[in-house]
ROSE-4610 file (N, C-alpha, C; in Angstrom, 1 decimal, always signed):
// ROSE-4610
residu = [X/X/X/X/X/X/X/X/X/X/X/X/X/X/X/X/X/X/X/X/X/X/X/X/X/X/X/X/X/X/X/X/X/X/X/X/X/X/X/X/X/X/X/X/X/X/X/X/X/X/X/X/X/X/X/X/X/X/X/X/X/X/X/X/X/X/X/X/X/X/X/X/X/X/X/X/X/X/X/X/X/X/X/X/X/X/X/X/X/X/X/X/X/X/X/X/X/X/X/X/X/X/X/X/X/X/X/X/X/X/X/X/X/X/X/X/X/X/X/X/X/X/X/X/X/X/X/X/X/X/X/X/X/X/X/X/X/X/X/X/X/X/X/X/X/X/X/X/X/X/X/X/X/X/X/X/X/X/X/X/X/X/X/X/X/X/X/X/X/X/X/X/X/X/X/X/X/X/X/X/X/X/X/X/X/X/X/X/X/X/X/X/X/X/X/X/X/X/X/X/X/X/X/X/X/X/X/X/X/X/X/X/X/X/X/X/X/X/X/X/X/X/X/X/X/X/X/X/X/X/X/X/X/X/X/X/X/X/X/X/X/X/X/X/X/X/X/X/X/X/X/X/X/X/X/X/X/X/X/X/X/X/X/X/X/X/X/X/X/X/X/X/X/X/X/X/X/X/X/X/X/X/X/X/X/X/X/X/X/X/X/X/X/X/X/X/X/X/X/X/X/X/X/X/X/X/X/X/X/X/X/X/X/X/X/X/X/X/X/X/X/X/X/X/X/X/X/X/X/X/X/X/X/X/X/X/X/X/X/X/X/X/X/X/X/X/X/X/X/X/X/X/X/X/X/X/X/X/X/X/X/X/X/X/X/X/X/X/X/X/X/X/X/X/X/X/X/X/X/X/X/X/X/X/X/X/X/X/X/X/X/X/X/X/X/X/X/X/X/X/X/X/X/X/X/X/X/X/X/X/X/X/X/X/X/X/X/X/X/X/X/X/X/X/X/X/X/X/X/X/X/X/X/X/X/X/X/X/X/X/X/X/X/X/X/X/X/X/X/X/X/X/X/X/X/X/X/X/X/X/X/X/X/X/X/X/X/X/X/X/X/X/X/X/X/X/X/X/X/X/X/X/X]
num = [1/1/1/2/2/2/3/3/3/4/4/4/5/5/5/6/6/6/7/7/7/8/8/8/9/9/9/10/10/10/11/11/11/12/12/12/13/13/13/14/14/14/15/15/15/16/16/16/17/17/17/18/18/18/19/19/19/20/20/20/21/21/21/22/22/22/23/23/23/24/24/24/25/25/25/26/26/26/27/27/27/28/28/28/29/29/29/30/30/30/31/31/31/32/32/32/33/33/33/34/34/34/35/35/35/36/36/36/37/37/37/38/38/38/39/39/39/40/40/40/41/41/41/42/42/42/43/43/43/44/44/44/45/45/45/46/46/46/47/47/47/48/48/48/49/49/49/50/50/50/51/51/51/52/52/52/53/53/53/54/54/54/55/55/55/56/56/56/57/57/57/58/58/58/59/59/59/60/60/60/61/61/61/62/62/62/63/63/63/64/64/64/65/65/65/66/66/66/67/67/67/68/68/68/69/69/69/70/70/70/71/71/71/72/72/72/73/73/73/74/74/74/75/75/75/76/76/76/77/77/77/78/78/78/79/79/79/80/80/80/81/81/81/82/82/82/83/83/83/84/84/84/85/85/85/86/86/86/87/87/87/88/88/88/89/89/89/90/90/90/91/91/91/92/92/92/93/93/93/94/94/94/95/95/95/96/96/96/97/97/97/98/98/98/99/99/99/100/100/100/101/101/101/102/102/102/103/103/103/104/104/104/105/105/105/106/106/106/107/107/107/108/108/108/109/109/109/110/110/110/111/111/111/112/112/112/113/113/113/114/114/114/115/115/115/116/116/116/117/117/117/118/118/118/119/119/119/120/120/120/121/121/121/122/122/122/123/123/123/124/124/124/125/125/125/126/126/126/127/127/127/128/128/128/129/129/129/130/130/130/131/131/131/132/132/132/133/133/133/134/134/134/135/135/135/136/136/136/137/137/137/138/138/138/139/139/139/140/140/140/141/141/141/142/142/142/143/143/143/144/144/144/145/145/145/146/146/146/147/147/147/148/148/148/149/149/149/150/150/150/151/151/151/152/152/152/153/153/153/154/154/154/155/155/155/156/156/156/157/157/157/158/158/158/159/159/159/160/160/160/161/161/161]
x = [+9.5/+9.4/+10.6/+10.8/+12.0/+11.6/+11.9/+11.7/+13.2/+13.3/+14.0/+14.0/+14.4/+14.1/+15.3/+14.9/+16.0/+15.6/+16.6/+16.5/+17.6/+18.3/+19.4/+20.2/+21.1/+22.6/+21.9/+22.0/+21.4/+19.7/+19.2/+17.2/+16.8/+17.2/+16.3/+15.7/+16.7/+16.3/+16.1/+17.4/+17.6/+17.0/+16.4/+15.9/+14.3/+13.9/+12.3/+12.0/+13.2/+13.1/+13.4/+14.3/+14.3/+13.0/+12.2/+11.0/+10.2/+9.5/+9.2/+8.7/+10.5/+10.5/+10.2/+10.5/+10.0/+8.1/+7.5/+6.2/+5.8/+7.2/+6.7/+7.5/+6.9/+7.4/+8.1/+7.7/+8.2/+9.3/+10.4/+11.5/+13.1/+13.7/+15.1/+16.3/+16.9/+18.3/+19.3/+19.7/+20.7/+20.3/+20.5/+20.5/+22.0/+22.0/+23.4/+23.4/+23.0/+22.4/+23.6/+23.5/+25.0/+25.0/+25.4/+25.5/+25.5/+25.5/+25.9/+27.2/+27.7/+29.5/+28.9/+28.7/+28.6/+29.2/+29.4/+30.1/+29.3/+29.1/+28.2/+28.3/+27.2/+27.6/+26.3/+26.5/+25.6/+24.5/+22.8/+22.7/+21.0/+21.2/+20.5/+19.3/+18.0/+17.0/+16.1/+16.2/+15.1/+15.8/+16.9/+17.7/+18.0/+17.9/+18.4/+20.0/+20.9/+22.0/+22.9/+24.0/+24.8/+26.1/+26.8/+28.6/+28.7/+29.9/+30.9/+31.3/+31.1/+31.5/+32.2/+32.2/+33.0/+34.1/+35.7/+36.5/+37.1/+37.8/+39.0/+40.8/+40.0/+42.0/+42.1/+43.5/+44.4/+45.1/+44.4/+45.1/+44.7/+45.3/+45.3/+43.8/+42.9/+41.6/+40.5/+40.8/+39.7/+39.7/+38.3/+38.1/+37.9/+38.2/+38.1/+37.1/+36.3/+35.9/+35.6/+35.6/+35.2/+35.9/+35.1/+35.6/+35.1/+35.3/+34.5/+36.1/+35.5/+36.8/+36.1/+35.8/+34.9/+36.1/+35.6/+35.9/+35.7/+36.6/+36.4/+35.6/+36.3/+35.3/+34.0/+33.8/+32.3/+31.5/+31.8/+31.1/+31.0/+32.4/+32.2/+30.9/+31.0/+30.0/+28.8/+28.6/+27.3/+26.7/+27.9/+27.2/+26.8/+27.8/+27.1/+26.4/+25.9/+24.3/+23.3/+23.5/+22.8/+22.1/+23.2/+23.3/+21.9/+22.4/+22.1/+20.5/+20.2/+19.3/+17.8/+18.5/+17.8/+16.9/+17.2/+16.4/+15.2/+15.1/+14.0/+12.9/+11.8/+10.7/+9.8/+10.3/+9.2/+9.2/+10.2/+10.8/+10.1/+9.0/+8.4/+9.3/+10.1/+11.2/+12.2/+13.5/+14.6/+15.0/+15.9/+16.3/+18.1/+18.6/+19.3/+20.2/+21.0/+21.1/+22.4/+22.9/+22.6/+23.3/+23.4/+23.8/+24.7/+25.9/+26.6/+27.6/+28.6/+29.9/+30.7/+30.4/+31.4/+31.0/+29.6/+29.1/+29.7/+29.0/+29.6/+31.0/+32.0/+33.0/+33.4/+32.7/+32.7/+33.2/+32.8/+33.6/+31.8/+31.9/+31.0/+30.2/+29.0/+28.0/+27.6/+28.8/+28.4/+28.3/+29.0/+28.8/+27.5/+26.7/+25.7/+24.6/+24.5/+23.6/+24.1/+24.9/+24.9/+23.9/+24.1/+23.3/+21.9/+21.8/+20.6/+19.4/+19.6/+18.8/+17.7/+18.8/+17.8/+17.1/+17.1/+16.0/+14.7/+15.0/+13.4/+13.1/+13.9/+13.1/+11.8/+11.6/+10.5/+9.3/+9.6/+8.9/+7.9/+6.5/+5.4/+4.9/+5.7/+5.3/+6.1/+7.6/+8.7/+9.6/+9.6/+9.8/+11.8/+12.2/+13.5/+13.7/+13.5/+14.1/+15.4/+16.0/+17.5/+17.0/+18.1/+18.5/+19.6/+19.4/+20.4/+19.9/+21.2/+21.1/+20.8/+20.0/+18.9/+19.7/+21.3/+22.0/+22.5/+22.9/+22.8/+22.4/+20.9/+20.0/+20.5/+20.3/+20.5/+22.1/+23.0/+24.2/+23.8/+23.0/+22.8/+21.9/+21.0/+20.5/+20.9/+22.0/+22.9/+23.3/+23.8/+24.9/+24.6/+23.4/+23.0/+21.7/+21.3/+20.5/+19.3/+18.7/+17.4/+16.2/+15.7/+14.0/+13.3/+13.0/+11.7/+11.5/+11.0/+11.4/+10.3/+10.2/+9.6/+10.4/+10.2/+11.4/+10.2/+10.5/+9.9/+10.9/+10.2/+10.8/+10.4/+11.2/+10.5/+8.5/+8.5/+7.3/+6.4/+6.5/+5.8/+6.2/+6.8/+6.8/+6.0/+4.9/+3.9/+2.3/+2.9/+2.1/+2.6/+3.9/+4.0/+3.8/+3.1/+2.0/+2.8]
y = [+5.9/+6.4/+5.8/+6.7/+6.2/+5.7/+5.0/+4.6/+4.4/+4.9/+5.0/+4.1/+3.0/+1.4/+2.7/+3.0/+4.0/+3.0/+3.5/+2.8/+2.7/+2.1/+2.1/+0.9/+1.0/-0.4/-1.5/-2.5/-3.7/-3.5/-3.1/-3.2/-4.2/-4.9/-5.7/-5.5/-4.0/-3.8/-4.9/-5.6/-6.3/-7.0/-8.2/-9.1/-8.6/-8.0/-7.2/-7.1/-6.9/-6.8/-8.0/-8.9/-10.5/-10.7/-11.0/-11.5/-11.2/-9.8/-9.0/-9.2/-9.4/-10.0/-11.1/-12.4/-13.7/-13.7/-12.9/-12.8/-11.8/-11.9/-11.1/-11.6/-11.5/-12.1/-11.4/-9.6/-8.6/-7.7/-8.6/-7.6/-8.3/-7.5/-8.1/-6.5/-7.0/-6.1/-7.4/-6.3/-7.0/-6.7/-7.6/-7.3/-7.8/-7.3/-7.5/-8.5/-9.3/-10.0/-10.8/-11.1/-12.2/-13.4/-14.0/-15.6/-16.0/-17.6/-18.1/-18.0/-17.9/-17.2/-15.9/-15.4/-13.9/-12.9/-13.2/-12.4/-11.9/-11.1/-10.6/-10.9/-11.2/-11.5/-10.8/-10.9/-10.4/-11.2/-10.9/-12.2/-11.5/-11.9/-11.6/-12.0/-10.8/-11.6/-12.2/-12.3/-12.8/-14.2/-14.8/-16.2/-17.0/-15.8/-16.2/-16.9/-16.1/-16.6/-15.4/-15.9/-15.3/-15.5/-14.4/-14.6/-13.6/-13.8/-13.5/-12.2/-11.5/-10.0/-9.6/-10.1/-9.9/-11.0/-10.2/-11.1/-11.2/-12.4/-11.9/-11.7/-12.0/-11.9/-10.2/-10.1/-8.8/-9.4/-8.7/-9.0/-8.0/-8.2/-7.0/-7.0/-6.0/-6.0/-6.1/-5.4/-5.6/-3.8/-3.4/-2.1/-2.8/-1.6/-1.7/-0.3/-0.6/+0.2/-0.3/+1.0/+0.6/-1.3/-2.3/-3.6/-4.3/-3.9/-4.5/-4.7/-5.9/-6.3/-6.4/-5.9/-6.5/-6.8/-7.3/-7.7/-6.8/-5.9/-5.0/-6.0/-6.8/-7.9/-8.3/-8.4/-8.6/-7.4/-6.2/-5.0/-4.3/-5.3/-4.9/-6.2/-6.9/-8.4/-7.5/-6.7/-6.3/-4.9/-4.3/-3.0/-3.5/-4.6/-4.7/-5.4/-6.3/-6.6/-6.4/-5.0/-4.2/-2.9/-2.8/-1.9/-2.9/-4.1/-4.6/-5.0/-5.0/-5.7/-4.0/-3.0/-1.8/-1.3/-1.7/-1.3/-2.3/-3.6/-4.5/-4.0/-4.0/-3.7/-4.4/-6.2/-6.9/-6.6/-6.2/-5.9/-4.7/-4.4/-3.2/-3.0/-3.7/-2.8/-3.6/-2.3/-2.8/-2.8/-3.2/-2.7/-2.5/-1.9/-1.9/-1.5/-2.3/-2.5/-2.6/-1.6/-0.2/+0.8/+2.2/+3.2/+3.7/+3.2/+4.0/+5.1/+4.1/+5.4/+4.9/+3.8/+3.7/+4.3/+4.3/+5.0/+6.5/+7.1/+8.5/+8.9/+7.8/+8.3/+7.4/+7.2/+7.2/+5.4/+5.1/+2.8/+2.6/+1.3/+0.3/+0.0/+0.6/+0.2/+1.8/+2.4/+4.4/+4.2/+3.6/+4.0/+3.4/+2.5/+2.3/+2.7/+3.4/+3.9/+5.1/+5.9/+7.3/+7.2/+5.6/+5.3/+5.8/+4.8/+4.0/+5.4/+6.4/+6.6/+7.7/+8.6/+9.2/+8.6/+7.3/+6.8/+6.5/+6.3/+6.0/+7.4/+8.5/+9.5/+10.0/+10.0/+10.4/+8.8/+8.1/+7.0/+6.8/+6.6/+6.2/+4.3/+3.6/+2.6/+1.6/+1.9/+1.0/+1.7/+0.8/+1.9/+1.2/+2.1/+1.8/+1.9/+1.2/+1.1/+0.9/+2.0/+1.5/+1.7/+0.8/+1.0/+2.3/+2.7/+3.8/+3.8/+4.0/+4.0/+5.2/+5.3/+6.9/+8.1/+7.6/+9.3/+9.4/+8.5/+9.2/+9.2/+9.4/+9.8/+10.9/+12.3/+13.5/+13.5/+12.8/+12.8/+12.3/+11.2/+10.4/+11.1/+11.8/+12.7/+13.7/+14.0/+15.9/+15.0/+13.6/+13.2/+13.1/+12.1/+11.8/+12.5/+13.9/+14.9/+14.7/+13.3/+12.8/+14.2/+14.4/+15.1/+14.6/+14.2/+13.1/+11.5/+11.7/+10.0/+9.7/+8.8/+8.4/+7.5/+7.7/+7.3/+6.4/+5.0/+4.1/+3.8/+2.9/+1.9/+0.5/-0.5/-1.9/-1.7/-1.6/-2.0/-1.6/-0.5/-0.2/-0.6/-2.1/-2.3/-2.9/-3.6/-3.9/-3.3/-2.3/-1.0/-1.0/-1.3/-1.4/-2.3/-2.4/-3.1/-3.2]
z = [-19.4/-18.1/-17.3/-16.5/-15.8/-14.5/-13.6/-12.4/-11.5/-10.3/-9.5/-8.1/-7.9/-6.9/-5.9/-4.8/-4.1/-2.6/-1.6/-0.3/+0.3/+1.3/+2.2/+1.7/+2.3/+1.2/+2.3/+1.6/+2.1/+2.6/+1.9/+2.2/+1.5/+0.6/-0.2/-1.6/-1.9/-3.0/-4.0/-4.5/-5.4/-5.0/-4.1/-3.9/-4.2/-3.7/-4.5/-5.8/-6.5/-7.7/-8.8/-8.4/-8.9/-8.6/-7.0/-7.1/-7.9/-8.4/-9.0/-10.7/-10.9/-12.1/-12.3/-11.8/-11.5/-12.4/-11.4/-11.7/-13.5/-14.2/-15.1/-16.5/-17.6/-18.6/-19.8/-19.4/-20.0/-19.6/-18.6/-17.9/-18.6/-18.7/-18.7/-18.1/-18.2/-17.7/-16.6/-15.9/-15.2/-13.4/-12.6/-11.1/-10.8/-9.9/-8.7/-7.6/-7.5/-6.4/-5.1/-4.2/-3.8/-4.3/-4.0/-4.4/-2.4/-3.0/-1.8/-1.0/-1.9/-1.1/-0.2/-0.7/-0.1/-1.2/-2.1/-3.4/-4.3/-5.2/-5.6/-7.2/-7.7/-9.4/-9.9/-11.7/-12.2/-12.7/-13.0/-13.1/-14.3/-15.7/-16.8/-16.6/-16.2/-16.0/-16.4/-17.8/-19.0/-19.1/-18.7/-19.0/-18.1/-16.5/-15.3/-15.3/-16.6/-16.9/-15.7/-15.1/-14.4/-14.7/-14.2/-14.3/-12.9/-13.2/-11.9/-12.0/-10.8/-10.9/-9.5/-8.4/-7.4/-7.3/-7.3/-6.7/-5.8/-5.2/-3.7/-4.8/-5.6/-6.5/-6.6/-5.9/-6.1/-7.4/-8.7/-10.0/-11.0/-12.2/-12.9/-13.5/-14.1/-13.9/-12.9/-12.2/-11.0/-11.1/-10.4/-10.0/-8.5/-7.7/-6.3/-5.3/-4.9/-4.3/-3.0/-1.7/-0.6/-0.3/+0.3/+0.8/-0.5/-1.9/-2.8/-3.9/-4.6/-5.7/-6.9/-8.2/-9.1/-10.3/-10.8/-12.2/-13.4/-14.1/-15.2/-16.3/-16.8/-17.3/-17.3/-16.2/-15.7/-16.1/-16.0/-16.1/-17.8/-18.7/-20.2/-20.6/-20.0/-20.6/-20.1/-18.9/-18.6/-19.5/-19.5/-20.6/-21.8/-22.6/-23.7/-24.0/-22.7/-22.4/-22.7/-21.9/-21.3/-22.8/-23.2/-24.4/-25.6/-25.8/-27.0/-26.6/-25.0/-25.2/-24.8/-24.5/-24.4/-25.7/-27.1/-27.9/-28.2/-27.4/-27.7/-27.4/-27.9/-27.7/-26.8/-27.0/-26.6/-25.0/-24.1/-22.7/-22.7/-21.7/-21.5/-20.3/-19.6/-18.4/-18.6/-18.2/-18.5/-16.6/-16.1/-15.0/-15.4/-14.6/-13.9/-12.4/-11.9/-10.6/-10.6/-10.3/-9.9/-10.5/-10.0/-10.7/-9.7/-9.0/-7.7/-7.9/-6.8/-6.6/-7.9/-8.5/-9.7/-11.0/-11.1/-12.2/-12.2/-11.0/-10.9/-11.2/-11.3/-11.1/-12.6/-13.6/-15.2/-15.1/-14.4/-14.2/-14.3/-13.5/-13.9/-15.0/-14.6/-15.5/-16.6/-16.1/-16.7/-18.4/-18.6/-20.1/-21.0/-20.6/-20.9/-20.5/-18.9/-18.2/-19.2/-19.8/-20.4/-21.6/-22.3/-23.5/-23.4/-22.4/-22.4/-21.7/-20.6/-19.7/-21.1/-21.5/-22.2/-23.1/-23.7/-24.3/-23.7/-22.4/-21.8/-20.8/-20.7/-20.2/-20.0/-21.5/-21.7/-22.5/-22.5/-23.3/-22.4/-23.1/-22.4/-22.4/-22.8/-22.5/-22.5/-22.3/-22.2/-20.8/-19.7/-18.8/-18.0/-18.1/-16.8/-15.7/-14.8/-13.9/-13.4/-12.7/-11.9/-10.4/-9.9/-8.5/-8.4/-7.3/-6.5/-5.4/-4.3/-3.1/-2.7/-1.1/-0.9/-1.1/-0.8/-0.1/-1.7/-2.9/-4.1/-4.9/-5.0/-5.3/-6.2/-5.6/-6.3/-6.9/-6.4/-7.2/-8.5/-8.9/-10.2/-10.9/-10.7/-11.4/-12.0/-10.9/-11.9/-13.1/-12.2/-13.6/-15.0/-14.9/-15.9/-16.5/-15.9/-16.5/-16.0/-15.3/-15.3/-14.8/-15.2/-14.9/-14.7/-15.4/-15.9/-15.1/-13.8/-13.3/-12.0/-11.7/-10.3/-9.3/-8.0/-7.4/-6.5/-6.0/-5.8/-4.6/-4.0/-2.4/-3.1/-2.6/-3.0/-2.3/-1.5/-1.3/-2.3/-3.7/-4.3/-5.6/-6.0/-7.1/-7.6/-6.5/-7.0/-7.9/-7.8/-8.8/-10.2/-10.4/-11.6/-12.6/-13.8/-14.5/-16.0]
């Protein structure tokens, strides 16, 4: 099953969803979360292992979007993360955070979100979760075919079991 964490840029998505996981022993994927800088890194949630995904360096490898500098690097260490750790069984949720304007536009996290989504489409008891922000919503779905899904606010992730 698919699950859709949707809502407005800066609600608390991600922070809903670390807590979330915190309380659970069967989640892994990746969240987005800030750091104390104010920079945003990736951060593995079965290890609580993190690396660096926002930079202020104008250098070669970076994607840029909107006021944001990421690290191409950062985003190949996360797909093939993200990739290797999607066929485990013992993880009844995977997350990922998120699916945006980079995905759509075939960067960030797209080539493993392409992998990965139709495997849990239709699965009954290993479920995915991504984040997407409210207004693209229906953009991520043409993209990546989804039908099959439930779209959630933080306040209701406490239903999921």
């Amino acid at each position: 099953m698919i699950y859709i964490l949707t809502g407005e840029i800066r609600s608390g998505k991600t922070t809903a969803l670390l807590d979330w996981s915190l309380q659970k022993n069967n989640v892994d994927g990746l969240l987005c979360p800030d750091g104390k800088d104010g920079k945003r890194y990736f951060l593995k949630i079965k290890s609580q292992k993190q690396f660096k995904l926002e930079t202020e360096l104008d250098i070669k490898g970076v994607i840029s979007i909107g006021n944001f500098t990421f690290l191409q690097s950062a985003f190949k260490i996360a797909k093939d993360y993200l990739i290797s750790i999607a066929s485990n069984t013992e993880n009844q949720f995977l997350i990922i955070d998120e699916i945006g304007k980079l995905e759509l536009k075939n960067e960030g996290l797209h080539h493993a979100a392409k992998k990965i989504i139709p495997k849990y489409e239709f699965h009954k008891s290993e479920h995915l979760i991504l984040v997407v922000r409210d207004y693209l919503l229906e953009d991520v779905l043409i993209k990546y075919g989804i039908s099959q899904y439930m779209t959630l606010k933080k306040e209701g992730l406490g239903l999921l079991k």
